[in-house]
C-alpha positions, 0 to 999 in steps of 0.5 A: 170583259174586264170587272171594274174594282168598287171602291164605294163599299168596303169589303168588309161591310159587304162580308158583314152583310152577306152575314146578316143576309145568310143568317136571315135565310137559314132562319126563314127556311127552318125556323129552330125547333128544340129537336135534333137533326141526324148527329146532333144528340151525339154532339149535343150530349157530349157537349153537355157532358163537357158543360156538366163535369168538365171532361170530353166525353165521347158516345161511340157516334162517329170518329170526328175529334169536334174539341172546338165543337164540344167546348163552345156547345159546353160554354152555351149549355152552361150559360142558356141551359140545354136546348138544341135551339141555343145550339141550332143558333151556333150553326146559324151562326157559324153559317153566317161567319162562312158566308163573310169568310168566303167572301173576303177568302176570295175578294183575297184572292183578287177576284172582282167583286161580282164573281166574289159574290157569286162564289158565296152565294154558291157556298150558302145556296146549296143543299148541304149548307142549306141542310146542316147549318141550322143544327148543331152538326159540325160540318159547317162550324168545320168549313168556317175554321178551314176557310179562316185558315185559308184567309189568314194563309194568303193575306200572310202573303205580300210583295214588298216594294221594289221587290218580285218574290213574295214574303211573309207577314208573321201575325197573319201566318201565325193566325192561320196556323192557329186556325188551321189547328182549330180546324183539324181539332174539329175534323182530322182530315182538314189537317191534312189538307191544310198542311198540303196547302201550306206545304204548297205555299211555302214553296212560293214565299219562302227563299231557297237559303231559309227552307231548311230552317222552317221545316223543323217548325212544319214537322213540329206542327205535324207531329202536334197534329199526330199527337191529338189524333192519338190522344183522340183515339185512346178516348173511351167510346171514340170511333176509329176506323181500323185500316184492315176495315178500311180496305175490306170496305174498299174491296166490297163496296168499290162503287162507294170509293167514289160515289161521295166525292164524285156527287160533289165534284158533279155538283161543283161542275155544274155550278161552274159551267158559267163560268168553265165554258167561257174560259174553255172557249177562250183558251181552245186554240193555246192547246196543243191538239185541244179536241182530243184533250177535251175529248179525255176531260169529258171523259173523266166526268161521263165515264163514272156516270155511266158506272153509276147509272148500274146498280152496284153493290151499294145499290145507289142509283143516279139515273132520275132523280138521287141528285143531292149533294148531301147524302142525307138531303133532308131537314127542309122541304120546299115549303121549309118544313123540317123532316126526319125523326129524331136522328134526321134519317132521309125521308125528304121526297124528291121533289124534281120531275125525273127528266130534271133530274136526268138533265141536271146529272149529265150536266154535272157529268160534263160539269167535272170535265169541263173543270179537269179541262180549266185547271189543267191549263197551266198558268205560270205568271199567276201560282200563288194563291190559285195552286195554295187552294188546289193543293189542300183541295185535291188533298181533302178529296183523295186522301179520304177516299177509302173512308168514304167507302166504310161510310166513315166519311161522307160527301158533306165533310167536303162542304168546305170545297164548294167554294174553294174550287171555285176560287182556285180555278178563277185565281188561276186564271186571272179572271178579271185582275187589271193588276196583274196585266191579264193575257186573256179576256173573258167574255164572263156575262153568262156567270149571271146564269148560275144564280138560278142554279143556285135558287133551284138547289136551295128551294 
Protein backbone atom coordinates (compact mmCIF):
# COMPACT_ATOMS: atom_id res chain seq x y z
CA UNK A 1 0.00 0.00 0.00
CA UNK A 2 1.29 3.25 -0.42
CA UNK A 3 1.70 5.75 2.74
CA UNK A 4 0.33 9.28 2.21
CA UNK A 5 3.00 12.03 3.15
CA UNK A 6 1.66 14.37 6.36
CA UNK A 7 2.11 17.69 5.72
CA UNK A 8 -0.37 18.91 9.03
CA UNK A 9 2.76 18.46 11.55
CA UNK A 10 5.89 19.21 11.20
CA UNK A 11 8.63 16.76 11.79
CA UNK A 12 10.16 18.41 13.83
CA UNK A 13 7.22 19.13 16.32
CA UNK A 14 6.50 15.29 15.92
CA UNK A 15 10.63 14.75 16.95
CA UNK A 16 10.15 17.06 20.05
CA UNK A 17 6.97 15.20 21.17
CA UNK A 18 8.16 11.87 21.12
CA UNK A 19 11.10 13.67 23.27
CA UNK A 20 8.81 14.74 25.78
CA UNK A 21 6.92 11.37 25.62
CA UNK A 22 10.27 9.07 26.19
CA UNK A 23 11.23 11.32 28.61
CA UNK A 24 7.93 10.91 30.66
CA UNK A 25 8.29 6.82 30.05
CA UNK A 26 11.94 6.50 31.51
CA UNK A 27 10.73 8.50 34.66
CA UNK A 28 7.50 6.42 35.21
CA UNK A 29 9.29 3.24 34.89
CA UNK A 30 11.97 4.18 37.32
CA UNK A 31 11.76 6.95 39.24
CA UNK A 32 15.77 8.17 39.87
CA UNK A 33 17.10 7.24 42.91
CA UNK A 34 20.50 8.75 44.45
CA UNK A 35 22.03 4.97 43.77
CA UNK A 36 24.20 3.68 41.23
CA UNK A 37 23.44 1.41 38.37
CA UNK A 38 26.14 -1.19 37.10
CA UNK A 39 28.74 1.31 35.74
CA UNK A 40 27.77 4.30 37.03
CA UNK A 41 30.38 4.80 40.03
CA UNK A 42 33.31 4.45 37.71
CA UNK A 43 31.72 6.93 35.29
CA UNK A 44 30.24 9.08 38.18
CA UNK A 45 33.84 9.28 39.96
CA UNK A 46 35.53 10.25 37.01
CA UNK A 47 33.23 12.80 36.29
CA UNK A 48 33.55 14.24 39.68
CA UNK A 49 37.27 14.15 39.44
CA UNK A 50 36.94 16.18 36.22
CA UNK A 51 34.53 18.62 38.25
CA UNK A 52 37.19 18.70 41.28
CA UNK A 53 40.65 19.26 39.42
CA UNK A 54 39.99 19.61 36.07
CA UNK A 55 41.86 16.40 34.59
CA UNK A 56 40.40 13.16 33.34
CA UNK A 57 40.98 10.56 35.43
CA UNK A 58 40.25 6.92 34.90
CA UNK A 59 39.56 4.36 37.65
CA UNK A 60 40.69 0.92 35.90
CA UNK A 61 36.41 0.29 35.13
CA UNK A 62 36.34 -0.68 31.62
CA UNK A 63 38.12 0.78 28.43
CA UNK A 64 35.63 2.92 26.96
CA UNK A 65 37.43 6.80 26.20
CA UNK A 66 33.78 8.60 27.59
CA UNK A 67 35.58 12.25 27.14
CA UNK A 68 32.28 13.86 26.20
CA UNK A 69 30.53 11.51 29.07
CA UNK A 70 33.17 12.76 31.77
CA UNK A 71 33.16 16.28 30.66
CA UNK A 72 29.14 16.95 30.88
CA UNK A 73 28.74 14.86 33.91
CA UNK A 74 31.93 17.25 35.47
CA UNK A 75 29.83 20.39 34.17
CA UNK A 76 26.82 19.05 36.16
CA UNK A 77 28.64 18.03 39.24
CA UNK A 78 29.85 21.62 39.69
CA UNK A 79 26.77 23.26 38.85
CA UNK A 80 24.12 20.50 41.01
CA UNK A 81 26.66 19.26 43.39
CA UNK A 82 27.28 15.36 43.33
CA UNK A 83 24.13 13.42 42.90
CA UNK A 84 23.63 10.03 40.69
CA UNK A 85 20.12 11.71 40.56
CA UNK A 86 21.40 15.01 38.44
CA UNK A 87 23.37 12.52 36.51
CA UNK A 88 20.33 9.91 35.91
CA UNK A 89 18.65 12.98 34.59
CA UNK A 90 21.38 13.47 31.79
CA UNK A 91 20.56 9.88 30.68
CA UNK A 92 16.81 10.67 30.45
CA UNK A 93 17.78 13.09 28.65
CA UNK A 94 19.76 11.90 26.25
CA UNK A 95 17.32 9.01 26.02
CA UNK A 96 14.96 11.78 25.11
CA UNK A 97 17.32 13.44 22.49
CA UNK A 98 17.75 9.65 20.67
CA UNK A 99 14.28 9.25 20.49
CA UNK A 100 13.66 12.59 18.36
CA UNK A 101 17.05 12.00 16.58
CA UNK A 102 15.76 8.56 15.47
CA UNK A 103 12.77 9.81 14.25
CA UNK A 104 13.90 12.52 12.16
CA UNK A 105 17.12 9.82 11.11
CA UNK A 106 14.90 8.12 9.69
CA UNK A 107 11.65 10.58 8.21
CA UNK A 108 15.50 11.55 6.76
CA UNK A 109 15.72 8.55 4.92
CA UNK A 110 12.35 8.93 3.31
CA UNK A 111 10.20 6.69 4.96
CA UNK A 112 6.53 7.64 5.63
CA UNK A 113 5.82 8.71 8.92
CA UNK A 114 4.10 5.71 10.44
CA UNK A 115 6.89 3.17 9.97
CA UNK A 116 8.91 6.35 11.29
CA UNK A 117 7.38 5.80 14.26
CA UNK A 118 7.40 2.47 14.43
CA UNK A 119 11.38 2.40 14.22
CA UNK A 120 11.43 5.04 17.32
CA UNK A 121 9.26 3.21 19.38
CA UNK A 122 11.38 -0.01 18.75
CA UNK A 123 14.49 2.06 19.67
CA UNK A 124 13.05 3.29 23.04
CA UNK A 125 10.68 0.05 23.92
CA UNK A 126 13.37 -2.10 24.23
CA UNK A 127 15.12 -3.68 27.41
CA UNK A 128 18.62 -2.06 27.05
CA UNK A 129 17.14 1.19 26.40
CA UNK A 130 14.74 0.82 28.84
CA UNK A 131 17.75 -0.38 31.26
CA UNK A 132 20.40 2.13 30.59
CA UNK A 133 18.81 5.31 30.05
CA UNK A 134 17.84 6.51 33.33
CA UNK A 135 21.61 6.18 34.62
CA UNK A 136 24.52 7.65 34.27
CA UNK A 137 25.82 4.73 31.83
CA UNK A 138 27.16 5.79 28.55
CA UNK A 139 25.67 3.55 25.97
CA UNK A 140 22.79 5.89 25.30
CA UNK A 141 24.43 9.28 25.34
CA UNK A 142 26.76 7.19 22.84
CA UNK A 143 23.88 5.95 20.58
CA UNK A 144 22.39 9.52 20.42
CA UNK A 145 26.01 11.05 19.23
CA UNK A 146 26.31 7.95 16.60
CA UNK A 147 22.73 8.96 15.20
CA UNK A 148 23.34 12.59 14.95
CA UNK A 149 26.21 11.67 13.04
CA UNK A 150 24.37 9.63 10.91
CA UNK A 151 21.39 12.47 10.42
CA UNK A 152 23.79 15.27 9.61
CA UNK A 153 25.52 12.63 7.14
CA UNK A 154 22.49 12.25 5.02
CA UNK A 155 20.78 15.58 5.13
CA UNK A 156 24.54 16.56 3.92
CA UNK A 157 23.30 14.74 0.70
CA UNK A 158 21.15 16.27 -2.22
CA UNK A 159 20.29 16.37 -5.57
CA UNK A 160 20.45 19.71 -7.39
CA UNK A 161 17.99 20.82 -9.99
CA UNK A 162 18.51 19.59 -13.16
CA UNK A 163 21.05 17.22 -12.21
CA UNK A 164 21.21 13.02 -11.46
CA UNK A 165 24.24 12.79 -9.25
CA UNK A 166 24.01 13.80 -5.51
CA UNK A 167 26.15 16.52 -4.17
CA UNK A 168 27.20 17.61 -0.97
CA UNK A 169 26.04 20.41 1.52
CA UNK A 170 29.31 21.44 3.33
CA UNK A 171 27.77 22.54 6.97
CA UNK A 172 25.60 19.32 7.32
CA UNK A 173 28.84 17.34 6.11
CA UNK A 174 30.93 19.46 8.67
CA UNK A 175 28.15 18.48 11.56
CA UNK A 176 28.63 14.98 11.09
CA UNK A 177 32.00 15.00 11.32
CA UNK A 178 32.00 16.92 14.49
CA UNK A 179 29.42 14.39 15.61
CA UNK A 180 30.98 11.47 14.34
CA UNK A 181 34.23 12.76 16.56
CA UNK A 182 32.00 13.34 19.74
CA UNK A 183 30.83 9.58 19.16
CA UNK A 184 33.92 7.94 18.68
CA UNK A 185 35.61 10.31 21.79
CA UNK A 186 32.94 8.43 23.91
CA UNK A 187 32.94 4.98 22.68
CA UNK A 188 36.36 4.01 19.90
CA UNK A 189 34.40 1.33 18.11
CA UNK A 190 31.60 4.20 16.84
CA UNK A 191 34.69 5.48 14.99
CA UNK A 192 34.98 2.87 12.84
CA UNK A 193 31.78 2.33 12.08
CA UNK A 194 31.23 5.80 11.26
CA UNK A 195 34.12 6.28 9.24
CA UNK A 196 33.04 2.74 7.30
CA UNK A 197 29.77 4.47 6.54
CA UNK A 198 31.22 7.76 5.19
CA UNK A 199 33.55 5.81 3.50
CA UNK A 200 30.48 3.97 1.78
CA UNK A 201 28.96 7.31 1.12
CA UNK A 202 31.18 9.19 -0.51
CA UNK A 203 31.20 6.71 -3.04
CA UNK A 204 27.69 8.03 -4.20
CA UNK A 205 28.53 11.98 -3.65
CA UNK A 206 31.44 12.41 -4.59
CA UNK A 207 32.56 12.54 -8.60
CA UNK A 208 35.28 10.49 -9.83
CA UNK A 209 37.82 13.70 -10.64
CA UNK A 210 37.77 14.98 -6.82
CA UNK A 211 38.07 11.61 -4.94
CA UNK A 212 41.79 11.75 -4.90
CA UNK A 213 41.50 15.20 -3.23
CA UNK A 214 39.24 14.40 -0.44
CA UNK A 215 41.11 11.22 0.73
CA UNK A 216 43.82 13.13 2.29
CA UNK A 217 40.83 14.93 4.48
CA UNK A 218 39.48 11.29 5.39
CA UNK A 219 43.12 9.99 6.41
CA UNK A 220 43.80 13.07 8.40
CA UNK A 221 40.28 12.33 10.39
CA UNK A 222 41.78 8.67 10.67
CA UNK A 223 44.69 8.99 12.00
CA UNK A 224 43.08 12.44 14.47
CA UNK A 225 40.93 9.06 15.56
CA UNK A 226 44.20 7.13 15.98
CA UNK A 227 45.72 9.78 17.98
CA UNK A 228 42.95 9.96 20.89
CA UNK A 229 42.85 6.33 21.24
CA UNK A 230 46.63 6.37 21.76
CA UNK A 231 46.55 9.36 24.31
CA UNK A 232 43.72 7.42 25.60
CA UNK A 233 45.65 4.26 26.52
CA UNK A 234 48.71 5.98 27.92
CA UNK A 235 46.03 7.40 30.67
CA UNK A 236 46.78 5.85 34.12
CA UNK A 237 44.21 3.07 35.43
CA UNK A 238 42.63 3.21 31.28
CA UNK A 239 41.49 -0.67 30.43
CA UNK A 240 42.83 -1.63 27.37
CA UNK A 241 42.48 -5.02 26.14
CA UNK A 242 45.71 -6.48 24.55
CA UNK A 243 45.22 -8.40 21.02
CA UNK A 244 47.25 -11.64 22.63
CA UNK A 245 44.37 -11.48 25.34
CA UNK A 246 42.06 -11.07 22.76
CA UNK A 247 42.58 -13.96 20.80
CA UNK A 248 43.09 -16.32 23.78
CA UNK A 249 39.62 -15.33 24.85
CA UNK A 250 38.32 -16.07 21.15
CA UNK A 251 40.24 -19.60 21.34
CA UNK A 252 38.55 -20.74 24.91
CA UNK A 253 35.45 -19.11 24.79
CA UNK A 254 34.30 -19.40 21.21
CA UNK A 255 30.45 -19.56 21.93
CA UNK A 256 31.08 -15.90 23.56
CA UNK A 257 32.43 -14.59 19.73
CA UNK A 258 29.10 -14.53 19.10
CA UNK A 259 26.59 -14.94 21.89
CA UNK A 260 26.44 -10.94 22.27
CA UNK A 261 25.65 -9.69 18.61
CA UNK A 262 23.61 -12.71 17.64
CA UNK A 263 21.09 -11.80 20.90
CA UNK A 264 20.95 -8.61 19.37
CA UNK A 265 20.52 -9.66 15.62
CA UNK A 266 17.63 -12.04 17.01
CA UNK A 267 16.36 -9.24 18.80
CA UNK A 268 16.14 -7.11 15.70
CA UNK A 269 14.59 -9.90 13.52
CA UNK A 270 12.13 -10.29 15.65
CA UNK A 271 11.29 -6.85 15.70
CA UNK A 272 11.09 -6.69 12.18
CA UNK A 273 9.21 -9.75 11.14
CA UNK A 274 6.29 -7.10 10.66
CA UNK A 275 7.63 -5.74 8.29
CA UNK A 276 10.56 -8.53 6.72
CA UNK A 277 7.80 -11.12 5.90
CA UNK A 278 5.63 -8.79 3.59
CA UNK A 279 8.66 -7.61 1.71
CA UNK A 280 10.02 -11.61 1.58
CA UNK A 281 6.49 -12.09 0.09
CA UNK A 282 6.65 -9.59 -2.18
CA UNK A 283 10.05 -10.25 -3.80
CA UNK A 284 9.70 -14.39 -3.86
CA UNK A 285 9.25 -14.71 -7.67
CA UNK A 286 12.22 -11.86 -8.78
CA UNK A 287 14.64 -14.47 -7.12
CA UNK A 288 16.42 -16.76 -9.18
CA UNK A 289 15.80 -20.55 -7.46
CA UNK A 290 14.18 -18.53 -4.23
CA UNK A 291 13.41 -21.73 -1.95
CA UNK A 292 16.83 -22.85 -1.85
CA UNK A 293 18.28 -19.29 -1.07
CA UNK A 294 15.62 -18.77 1.68
CA UNK A 295 16.34 -22.40 2.82
CA UNK A 296 20.63 -20.64 3.44
CA UNK A 297 18.79 -17.48 4.97
CA UNK A 298 16.93 -19.52 7.36
CA UNK A 299 19.76 -21.27 8.24
CA UNK A 300 22.15 -18.49 9.14
CA UNK A 301 19.36 -17.82 12.10
CA UNK A 302 18.64 -21.45 13.27
CA UNK A 303 21.68 -23.07 12.97
CA UNK A 304 23.78 -20.74 15.92
CA UNK A 305 20.42 -21.28 18.07
CA UNK A 306 20.69 -24.79 17.99
CA UNK A 307 24.73 -24.33 19.03
CA UNK A 308 23.28 -22.34 21.60
CA UNK A 309 20.85 -24.36 23.10
CA UNK A 310 24.20 -26.80 24.25
CA UNK A 311 26.00 -25.62 27.02
CA UNK A 312 29.11 -24.21 25.78
CA UNK A 313 32.17 -23.37 27.78
CA UNK A 314 30.69 -19.97 28.99
CA UNK A 315 27.66 -21.76 30.10
CA UNK A 316 24.81 -19.47 28.58
CA UNK A 317 21.66 -21.15 27.90
CA UNK A 318 19.27 -19.87 25.46
CA UNK A 319 16.46 -22.60 25.40
CA UNK A 320 13.43 -21.15 27.92
CA UNK A 321 13.94 -18.21 29.17
CA UNK A 322 17.68 -16.06 28.83
CA UNK A 323 15.68 -13.95 26.14
CA UNK A 324 17.15 -10.09 27.07
CA UNK A 325 18.93 -8.37 24.65
CA UNK A 326 21.05 -6.76 27.60
CA UNK A 327 23.45 -8.94 29.11
CA UNK A 328 22.30 -7.46 32.28
CA UNK A 329 18.34 -7.31 32.07
CA UNK A 330 17.85 -5.38 35.44
CA UNK A 331 17.16 -1.92 36.76
CA UNK A 332 13.33 -2.27 36.42
CA UNK A 333 10.87 -5.11 37.13
CA UNK A 334 7.48 -4.97 35.99
CA UNK A 335 6.12 -3.07 38.40
CA UNK A 336 9.04 -0.49 37.80
CA UNK A 337 11.15 -1.27 41.00
CA UNK A 338 14.55 -0.69 40.70
CA UNK A 339 17.01 -4.36 41.41
CA UNK A 340 20.67 -4.75 41.98
CA UNK A 341 23.17 -3.83 44.37
CA UNK A 342 25.14 -0.96 44.03
CA UNK A 343 26.85 -2.05 40.86
CA UNK A 344 23.55 -3.11 39.34
CA UNK A 345 24.69 -7.30 39.06
CA UNK A 346 21.33 -9.17 37.39
CA UNK A 347 19.19 -10.20 39.90
CA UNK A 348 16.18 -9.42 37.63
CA UNK A 349 13.82 -12.47 37.53
CA UNK A 350 12.65 -13.80 34.54
CA UNK A 351 9.23 -12.93 34.65
CA UNK A 352 7.99 -14.94 31.15
CA UNK A 353 6.33 -18.43 31.20
CA UNK A 354 9.05 -20.72 29.80
CA UNK A 355 7.19 -21.65 26.42
CA UNK A 356 7.09 -17.69 25.75
CA UNK A 357 10.43 -17.62 26.19
CA UNK A 358 10.84 -20.58 24.00
CA UNK A 359 8.53 -19.29 21.33
CA UNK A 360 10.09 -15.55 21.28
CA UNK A 361 13.92 -17.19 20.61
CA UNK A 362 12.71 -19.47 17.54
CA UNK A 363 10.96 -16.53 16.44
CA UNK A 364 14.19 -14.35 16.66
CA UNK A 365 15.90 -17.33 15.02
CA UNK A 366 13.90 -16.99 12.04
CA UNK A 367 13.78 -13.31 12.65
CA UNK A 368 17.83 -12.81 11.57
CA UNK A 369 16.86 -15.05 8.36
CA UNK A 370 14.41 -13.32 7.34
CA UNK A 371 16.74 -10.15 7.69
CA UNK A 372 19.57 -11.93 5.62
CA UNK A 373 16.99 -12.69 3.11
CA UNK A 374 15.60 -8.72 2.70
CA UNK A 375 18.91 -6.98 2.74
CA UNK A 376 20.64 -9.44 0.34
CA UNK A 377 18.16 -8.34 -2.22
CA UNK A 378 19.86 -5.85 -4.34
CA UNK A 379 17.97 -2.69 -4.99
CA UNK A 380 20.13 -0.65 -7.44
CA UNK A 381 17.81 2.22 -8.40
CA UNK A 382 17.83 3.32 -4.38
CA UNK A 383 21.94 2.86 -2.70
CA UNK A 384 22.14 6.00 -0.95
CA UNK A 385 21.33 6.13 2.22
CA UNK A 386 20.10 2.56 2.63
CA UNK A 387 23.87 1.14 1.88
CA UNK A 388 25.25 4.49 4.14
CA UNK A 389 23.58 2.61 7.18
CA UNK A 390 24.57 -1.00 6.37
CA UNK A 391 27.92 -0.19 6.02
CA UNK A 392 28.56 1.41 9.40
CA UNK A 393 25.98 -1.28 10.80
CA UNK A 394 27.86 -4.22 9.51
CA UNK A 395 31.22 -2.69 10.61
CA UNK A 396 29.80 -1.85 14.41
CA UNK A 397 28.70 -5.81 14.45
CA UNK A 398 31.99 -7.65 12.89
CA UNK A 399 34.53 -5.58 13.60
CA UNK A 400 34.11 -5.91 17.87
CA UNK A 401 33.71 -9.34 17.83
CA UNK A 402 36.66 -10.52 19.38
CA UNK A 403 36.21 -8.29 22.35
CA UNK A 404 32.65 -9.35 22.74
CA UNK A 405 34.64 -12.80 23.65
CA UNK A 406 37.14 -11.10 26.56
CA UNK A 407 33.73 -9.56 27.83
CA UNK A 408 35.35 -6.15 27.01
CA UNK A 409 32.38 -5.38 24.82
CA UNK A 410 28.93 -6.27 25.50
CA UNK A 411 25.59 -6.65 23.16
CA UNK A 412 24.30 -3.23 24.88
CA UNK A 413 27.29 -1.33 23.03
CA UNK A 414 25.16 -2.11 19.78
CA UNK A 415 22.13 0.03 21.11
CA UNK A 416 22.58 2.16 18.62
CA UNK A 417 21.65 -0.35 15.65
CA UNK A 418 18.15 -1.29 16.82
CA UNK A 419 16.98 1.05 14.79
CA UNK A 420 19.48 1.80 12.08
CA UNK A 421 18.67 -1.67 10.88
CA UNK A 422 15.54 -1.16 10.57
CA UNK A 423 15.95 2.05 8.49
CA UNK A 424 18.48 0.72 6.06
CA UNK A 425 16.44 -2.23 5.20
CA UNK A 426 12.95 -0.07 4.47
CA UNK A 427 15.27 2.62 2.69
CA UNK A 428 16.26 -0.17 0.49
CA UNK A 429 13.57 -1.19 -0.39
CA UNK A 430 11.97 1.85 -1.04
CA UNK A 431 8.88 1.10 1.43
CA UNK A 432 6.47 3.57 0.61
CA UNK A 433 8.40 6.43 -1.30
CA UNK A 434 5.89 7.68 -4.36
CA UNK A 435 8.90 10.03 -4.85
CA UNK A 436 11.12 7.56 -6.12
CA UNK A 437 8.51 5.74 -8.48
CA UNK A 438 8.64 2.50 -6.41
CA UNK A 439 8.47 -1.03 -8.40
CA UNK A 440 6.74 -2.88 -5.70
CA UNK A 441 4.01 -2.34 -3.28
CA UNK A 442 3.96 -3.80 -0.11
CA UNK A 443 1.14 -4.96 1.67
CA UNK A 444 2.94 -3.44 4.85
CA UNK A 445 -0.62 -3.28 7.39
CA UNK A 446 0.89 -6.34 9.55
CA UNK A 447 3.78 -3.71 10.94
CA UNK A 448 0.72 -2.82 13.28
CA UNK A 449 1.53 -5.81 15.01
CA UNK A 450 5.24 -5.05 16.22
CA UNK A 451 3.83 -2.64 18.84
CA UNK A 452 2.64 -5.24 21.05
CA UNK A 453 6.09 -6.94 20.69
CA UNK A 454 7.68 -3.82 21.60
CA UNK A 455 4.88 -3.15 24.87
CA UNK A 456 5.93 -6.92 25.79
CA UNK A 457 9.74 -6.30 25.91
CA UNK A 458 9.18 -2.89 27.75
CA UNK A 459 6.85 -4.39 30.72
Amino acid sequence: MAFPEEKTVPDNAVAVTLAVLTAVLLLALRPLTDVPMNDDFSWARSAEAFAQTGKIVYNGWGNPILLPHILVGGVLIKLFGFSHVILGGFGVFSGALLAGATYLLTRACRIPRALSLYVTGLAVLNPVFLGCAPTFMSDVPSAFLYTCALLAFVRAAHIPDGEAQFRLRPAPLITAVLFAYLAGANRQILWASLFVAFAVGFRYLVPADRSRRLAPALLALVLGAVALSAWFAAQPYSVTVSLEAVALFARSAPDLLFWHPYKFLAFVGLAALPVTAPIAWATWNEQTRPAPRFAACLAAGLVPFVFFLVPQSSSQEYWNGIWRLTAYGQYATNQGVMVGGPAGYPLRPWMMPEFVGTLLNILGAVGIGMLVWCLLITNKKRTFPANVLLGGALAQIILPLPWFASGAIFDRYLLSLVPVLLIALLARHKVGDASLAADRQYTLKPFLLGAPLAALFAF
